[in-house]
C-alpha positions in Angstrom: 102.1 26.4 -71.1 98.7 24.9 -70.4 98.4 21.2 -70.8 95.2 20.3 -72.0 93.2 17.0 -69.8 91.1 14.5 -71.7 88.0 15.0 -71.5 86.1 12.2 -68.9 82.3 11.6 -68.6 80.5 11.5 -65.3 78.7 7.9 -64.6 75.3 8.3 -65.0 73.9 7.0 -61.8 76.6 10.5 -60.4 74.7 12.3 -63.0 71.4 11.2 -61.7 71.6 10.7 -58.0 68.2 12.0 -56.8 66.1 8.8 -58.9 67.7 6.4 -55.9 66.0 8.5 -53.3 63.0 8.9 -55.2 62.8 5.6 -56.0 63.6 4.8 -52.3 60.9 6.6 -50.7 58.9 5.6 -53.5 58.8 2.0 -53.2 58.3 2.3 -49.0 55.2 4.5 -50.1 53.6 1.7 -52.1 55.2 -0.9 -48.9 53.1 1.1 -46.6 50.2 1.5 -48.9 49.9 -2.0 -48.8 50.5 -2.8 -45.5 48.0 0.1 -44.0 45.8 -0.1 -47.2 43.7 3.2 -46.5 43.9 3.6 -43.0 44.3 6.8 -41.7 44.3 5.9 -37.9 45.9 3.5 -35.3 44.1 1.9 -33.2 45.1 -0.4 -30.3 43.2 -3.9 -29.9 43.1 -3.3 -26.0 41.4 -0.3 -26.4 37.9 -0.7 -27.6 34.9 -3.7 -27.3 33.2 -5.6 -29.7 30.3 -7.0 -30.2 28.5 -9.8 -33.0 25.8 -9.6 -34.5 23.1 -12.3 -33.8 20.1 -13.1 -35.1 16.9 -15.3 -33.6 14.5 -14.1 -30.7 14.7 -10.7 -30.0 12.9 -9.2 -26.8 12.6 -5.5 -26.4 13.0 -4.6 -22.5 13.0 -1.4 -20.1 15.4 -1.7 -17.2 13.8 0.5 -14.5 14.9 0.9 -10.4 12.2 1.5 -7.6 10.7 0.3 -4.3 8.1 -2.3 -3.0 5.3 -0.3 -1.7 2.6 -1.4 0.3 -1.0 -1.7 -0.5 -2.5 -1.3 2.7 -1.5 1.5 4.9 -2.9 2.7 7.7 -1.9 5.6 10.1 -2.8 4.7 13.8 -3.9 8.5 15.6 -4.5 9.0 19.3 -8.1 8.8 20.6 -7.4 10.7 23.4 -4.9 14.0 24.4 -2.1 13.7 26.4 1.8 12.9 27.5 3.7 10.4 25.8 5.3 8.7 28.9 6.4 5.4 26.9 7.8 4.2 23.2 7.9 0.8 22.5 8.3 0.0 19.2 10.6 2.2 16.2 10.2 2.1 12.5 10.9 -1.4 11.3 9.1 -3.1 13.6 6.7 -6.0 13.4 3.2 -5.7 15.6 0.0 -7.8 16.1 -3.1 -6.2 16.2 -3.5 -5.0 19.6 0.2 -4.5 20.5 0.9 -1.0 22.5 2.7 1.5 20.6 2.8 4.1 22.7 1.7 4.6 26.3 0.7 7.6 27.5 -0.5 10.0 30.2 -3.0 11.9 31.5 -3.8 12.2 35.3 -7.4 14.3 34.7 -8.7 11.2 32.3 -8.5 9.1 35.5 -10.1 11.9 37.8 -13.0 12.0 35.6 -12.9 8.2 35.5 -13.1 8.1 39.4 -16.2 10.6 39.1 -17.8 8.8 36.7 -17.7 5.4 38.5 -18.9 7.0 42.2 -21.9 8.7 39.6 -22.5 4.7 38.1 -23.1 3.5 41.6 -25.3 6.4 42.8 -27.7 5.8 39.6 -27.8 2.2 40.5 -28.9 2.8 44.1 -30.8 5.2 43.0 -32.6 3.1 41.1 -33.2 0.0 42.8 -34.4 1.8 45.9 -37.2 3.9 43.8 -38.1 0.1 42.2 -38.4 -1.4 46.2 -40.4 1.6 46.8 -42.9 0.6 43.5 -43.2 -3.1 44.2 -43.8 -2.4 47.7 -46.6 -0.1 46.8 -47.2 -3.1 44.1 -48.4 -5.3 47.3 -50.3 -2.7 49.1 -52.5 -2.6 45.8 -52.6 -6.4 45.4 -53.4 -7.1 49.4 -56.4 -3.9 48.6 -57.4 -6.6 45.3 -57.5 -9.5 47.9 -59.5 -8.0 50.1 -61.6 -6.1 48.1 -62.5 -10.0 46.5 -63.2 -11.5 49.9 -65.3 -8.5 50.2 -67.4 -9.2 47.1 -67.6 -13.0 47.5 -69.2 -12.1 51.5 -71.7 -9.7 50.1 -72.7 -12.2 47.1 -72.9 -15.3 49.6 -75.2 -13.3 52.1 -77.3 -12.1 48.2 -77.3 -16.0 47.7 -78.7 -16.8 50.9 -81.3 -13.8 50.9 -82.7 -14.5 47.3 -83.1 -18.0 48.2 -85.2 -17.7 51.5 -87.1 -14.8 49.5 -88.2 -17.5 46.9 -89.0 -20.3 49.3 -91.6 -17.4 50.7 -89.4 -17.1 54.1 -90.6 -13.7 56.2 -87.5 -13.5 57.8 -85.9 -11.2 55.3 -87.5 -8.1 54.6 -87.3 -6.2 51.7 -85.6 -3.7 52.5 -82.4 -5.7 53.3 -82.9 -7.9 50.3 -82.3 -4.5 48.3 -79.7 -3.9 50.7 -77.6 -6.6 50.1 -78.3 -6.4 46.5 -76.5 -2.8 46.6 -73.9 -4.3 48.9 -72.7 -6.5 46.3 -73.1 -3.9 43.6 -70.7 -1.6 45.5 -68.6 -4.5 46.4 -68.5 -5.7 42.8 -67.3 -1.8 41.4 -65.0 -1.4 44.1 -63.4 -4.6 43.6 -63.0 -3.8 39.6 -61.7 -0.7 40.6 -58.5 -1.9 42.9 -58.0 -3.9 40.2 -57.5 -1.7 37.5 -55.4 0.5 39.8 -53.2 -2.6 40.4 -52.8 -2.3 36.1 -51.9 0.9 36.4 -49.6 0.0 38.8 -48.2 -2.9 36.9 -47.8 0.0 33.6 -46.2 2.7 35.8 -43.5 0.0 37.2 -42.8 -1.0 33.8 -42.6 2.5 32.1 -40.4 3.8 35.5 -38.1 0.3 34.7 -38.0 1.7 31.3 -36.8 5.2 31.9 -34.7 3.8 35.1 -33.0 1.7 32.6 -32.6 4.6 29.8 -30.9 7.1 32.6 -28.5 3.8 33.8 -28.0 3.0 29.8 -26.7 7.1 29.9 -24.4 6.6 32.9 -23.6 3.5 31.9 -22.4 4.7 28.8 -20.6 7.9 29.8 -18.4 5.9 32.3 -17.7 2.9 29.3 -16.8 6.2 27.5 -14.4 7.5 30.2 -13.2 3.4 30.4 -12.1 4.1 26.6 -10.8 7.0 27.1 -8.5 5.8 29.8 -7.6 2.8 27.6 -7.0 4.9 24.8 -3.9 6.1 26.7 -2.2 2.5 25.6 -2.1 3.2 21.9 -2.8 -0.2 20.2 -1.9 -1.2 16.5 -5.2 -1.6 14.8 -4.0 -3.9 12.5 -1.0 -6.4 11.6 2.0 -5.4 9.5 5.4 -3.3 10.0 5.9 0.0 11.7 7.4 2.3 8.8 7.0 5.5 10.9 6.4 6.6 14.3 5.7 10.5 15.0 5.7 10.8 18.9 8.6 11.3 20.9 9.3 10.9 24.5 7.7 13.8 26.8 5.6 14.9 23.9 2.4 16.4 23.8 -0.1 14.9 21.5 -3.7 15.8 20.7 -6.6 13.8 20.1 -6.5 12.4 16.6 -2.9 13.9 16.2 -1.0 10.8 13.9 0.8 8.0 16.4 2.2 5.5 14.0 1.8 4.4 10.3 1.9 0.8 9.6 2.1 -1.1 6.2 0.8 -4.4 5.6 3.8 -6.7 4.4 1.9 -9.4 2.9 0.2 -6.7 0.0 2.9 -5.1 -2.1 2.9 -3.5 -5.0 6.4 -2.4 -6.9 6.6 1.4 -8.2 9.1 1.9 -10.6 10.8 5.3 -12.0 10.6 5.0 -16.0 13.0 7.6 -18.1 10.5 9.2 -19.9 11.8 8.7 -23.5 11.0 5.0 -22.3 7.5 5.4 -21.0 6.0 5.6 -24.2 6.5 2.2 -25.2 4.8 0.7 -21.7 1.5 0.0 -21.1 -0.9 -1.8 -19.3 -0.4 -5.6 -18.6 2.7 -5.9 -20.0 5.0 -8.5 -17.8 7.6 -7.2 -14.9 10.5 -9.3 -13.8 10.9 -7.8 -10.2 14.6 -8.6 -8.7 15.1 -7.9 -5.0 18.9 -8.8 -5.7 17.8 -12.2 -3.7 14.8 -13.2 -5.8 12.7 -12.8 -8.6 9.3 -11.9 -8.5 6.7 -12.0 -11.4 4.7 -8.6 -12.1 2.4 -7.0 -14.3 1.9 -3.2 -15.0 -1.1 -2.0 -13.2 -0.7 2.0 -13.7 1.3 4.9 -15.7 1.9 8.0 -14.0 0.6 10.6 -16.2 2.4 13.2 -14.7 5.9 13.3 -15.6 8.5 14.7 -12.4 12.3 14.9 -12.9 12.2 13.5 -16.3 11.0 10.1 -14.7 7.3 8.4 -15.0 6.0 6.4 -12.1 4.8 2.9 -12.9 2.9 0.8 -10.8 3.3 -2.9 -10.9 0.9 -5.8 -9.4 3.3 -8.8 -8.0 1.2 -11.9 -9.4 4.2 -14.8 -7.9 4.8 -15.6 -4.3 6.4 -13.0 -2.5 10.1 -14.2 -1.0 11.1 -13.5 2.4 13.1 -10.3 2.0 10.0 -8.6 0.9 9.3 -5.9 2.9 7.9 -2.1 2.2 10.7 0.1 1.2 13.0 -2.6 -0.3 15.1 -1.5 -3.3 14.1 -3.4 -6.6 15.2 -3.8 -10.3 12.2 -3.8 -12.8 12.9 -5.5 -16.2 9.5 -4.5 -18.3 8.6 -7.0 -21.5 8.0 -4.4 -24.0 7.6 -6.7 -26.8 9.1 -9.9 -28.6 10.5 -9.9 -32.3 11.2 -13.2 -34.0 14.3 -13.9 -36.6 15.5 -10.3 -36.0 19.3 -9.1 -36.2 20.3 -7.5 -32.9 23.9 -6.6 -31.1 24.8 -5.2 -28.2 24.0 -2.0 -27.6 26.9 0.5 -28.7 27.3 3.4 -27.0 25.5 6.3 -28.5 23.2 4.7 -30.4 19.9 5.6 -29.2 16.9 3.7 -30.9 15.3 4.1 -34.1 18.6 6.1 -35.4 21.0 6.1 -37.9 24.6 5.8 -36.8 28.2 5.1 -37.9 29.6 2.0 -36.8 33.1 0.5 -37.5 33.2 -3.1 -38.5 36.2 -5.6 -37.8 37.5 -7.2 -41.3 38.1 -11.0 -41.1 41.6 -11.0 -40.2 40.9 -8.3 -37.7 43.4 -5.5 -39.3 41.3 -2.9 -39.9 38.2 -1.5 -39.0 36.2 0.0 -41.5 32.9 2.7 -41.3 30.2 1.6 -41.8 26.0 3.3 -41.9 23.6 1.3 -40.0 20.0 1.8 -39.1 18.9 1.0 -35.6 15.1 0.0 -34.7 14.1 -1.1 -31.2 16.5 -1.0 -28.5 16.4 -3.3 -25.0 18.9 -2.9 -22.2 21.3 -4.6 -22.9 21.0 -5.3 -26.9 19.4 -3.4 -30.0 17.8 -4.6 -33.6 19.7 -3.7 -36.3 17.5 -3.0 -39.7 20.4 -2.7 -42.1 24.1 -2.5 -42.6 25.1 -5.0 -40.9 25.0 -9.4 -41.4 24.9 -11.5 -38.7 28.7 -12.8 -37.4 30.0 -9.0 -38.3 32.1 -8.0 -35.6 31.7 -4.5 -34.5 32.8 -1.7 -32.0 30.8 -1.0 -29.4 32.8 1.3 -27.1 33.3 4.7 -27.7 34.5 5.4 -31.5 34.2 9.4 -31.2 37.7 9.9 -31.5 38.2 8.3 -35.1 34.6 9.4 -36.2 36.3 11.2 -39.0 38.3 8.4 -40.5 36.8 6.0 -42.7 39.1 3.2 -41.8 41.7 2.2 -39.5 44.2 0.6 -38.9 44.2 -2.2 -35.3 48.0 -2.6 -33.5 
């Protein structure tokens, strides 16, 4: 027969087994709650920068790269055509004015120099033996004067002596020879005037033949000084101080007259041209300071001129150096520019965040005190400068913030720092 069992009641805690896990997971629920408060993301500490926020002076800059450039350039060109038979200097080399460049060639030039010299000395012969002949003809006429005096002066004595017997009533001289004599010295008297004036003429004809002797030498003259030049010419000479930055002839070339030789820059003028993004151009103008660096030196600058063209998204600005220039200053040197844009006092700045362009609005995560978490946080940007940029508002000064790149935890509000 059946034997009936008393009747036992299950614990409760048997009855109710699932509260203990509830209550379990639970409790390490509200553990984590409070230990990751509402973070959503890990983060570690060695993986991101940050920055404080400051506040005092804050001076708005444009970092830009360039070159010294000279102010004075000229190119040297040849005078003369011919064969470059000698280099000797190259592109970075220092020259005097005077110093050869380039020698060069040209047998016919010294042909034509030979001609011309053999044509100088037949013009000077030339001349002096037609100016003998003048001045000898230049005493036949003064000799004629001479005599043609003595000739007067007899005639007038033998007047003198005629008239004087024919006033103390002396018979011995007729009439007839009286008038005689009279004519005598007339004829004397003209002809004696008249050797005279041809010895003028004379004297005018020797000067206007010296003239024109002198204007056909002054023409021969100057071709062969021409030809002279021409032949120097072959030494091409620097025409003024300053170093070589190019040199177009090669050895056993042919070069033209006025074809380019060599182009030098004068070292002691430079200027400094700088390539401006163009998103930063807009904020330079003109006479605002330039700290030049050569990576040696610094060098004190103003803006001089803006580009108004625009090329490869770059704007060229022109800077006048207005300190000393150091010695590593040469044409073609590399340079930093650091352009003054503008000076704000008591302004909140920080160090410039990556992707946080200027005059923006962007999300920035800020460190808590104990430096935990990192929480989102809307800031407004105003001017930026290399290295640094203002902050308008969101943010106090001595808040800690990250300035590396935060695009991966954009979309959490706060997180959590390992």
């Amino acid at each position: 027969m059946d034997v009936q069992r008393p009747f036992v009641a299950k614990p409760w805690w048997k009855k109710h087994w699932y509260i203990f896990p509830a209550v379990a997971l639970l409790t390490t629920i509200y553990l984590l709650k409070s230990y990751l408060g509402d973070a959503s993301y890990f983060l570690d500490k060695k993986s991101f920068v940050t920055a404080k926020v400051q506040q005092g002076n804050f001076t708005v800059n444009v970092r830009a790269s360039g070159l010294l450039k000279p102010l004075n350039i000229r190119w040297v060109s040849s005078q003369v055509a011919g064969r470059v038979e000698e280099v000797l200097v190259k592109a970075g080399a220092k020259v005097n004015v005077g110093d050869v460049l380039v020698k060069l060639s040209n047998p016919e030039l010294h042909r034509e120099l030979e001609t011309a010299r053999w044509e100088l000395e037949a013009n000077k012969a030339e001349s002096h033996a037609a100016y003998v002949a003048l001045e000898s003809q230049m005493v036949d006429l003064q000799n004629s004067v001479v005599s043609a005096e003595y000739s007067y002066q007899s005639a007038k004595l033998k007047l003198d002596a005629e008239t004087m017997l024919m006033q103390q009533g002396n018979a011995t001289v007729s009439a007839l020879d009286y008038q005689k004599s009279q004519l005598a010295v007339k004829q004397q008297m003209q002809y004696w005037q008249a050797q005279q004036q041809k010895a003028e003429k004379m004297k005018a004809n020797m000067a206007a033949t010296k003239i024109a002797q002198n204007a056909r030498m002054g023409l021969v003259e100057n071709n062969y000084q021409r030809v002279v030049d021409k032949v120097a010419a072959l030494q091409v000479r620097a025409n003024t101080e300053g170093i070589i930055q190019q040199v177009s002839l090669e050895l056993g070339e042919r070069t033209q007259l006025g074809d380019s030789v060599a182009l030098i820059a004068d070292q002691h003028s430079l200027f400094a041209e700088l390539q401006v993004q163009e998103v930063r151009a807009r904020d330079i103008s003109i006479g605002q300071f330039v700290n030049i660096d050569t990576r040696r030196s610094e060098i004190s600058g103003k803006v001089t001129r803006i580009d108004p063209a625009v090329k490869n998204g770059m704007v060229l600005i022109d800077v006048a150096l207005t300190s000393q220039l150091p010695n590593e200053a040469r044409p073609d040197l590399t340079v930093d520019g650091l352009i003054e844009i503008s000076n704000i006092d008591d302004a909140l700045y920080i160090k410039r965040p990556m992707y946080a362009p200027s005059h923006s609005t962007v999300n920035l995560y800020t460190l808590s005190e104990d430096k935990a978490f990192a929480n989102k946080r809307e800031v407004n940007l105003g001017q930026a400068s290399v290295n640094n940029i203002q902050i308008l508002t969101g943010l106090s000064v001595g808040d800690e913030v990250i300035i590396s790149d935060s695009t991966a935890w954009q979309d959490h509000q706060q997180i959590m720092i390992n």
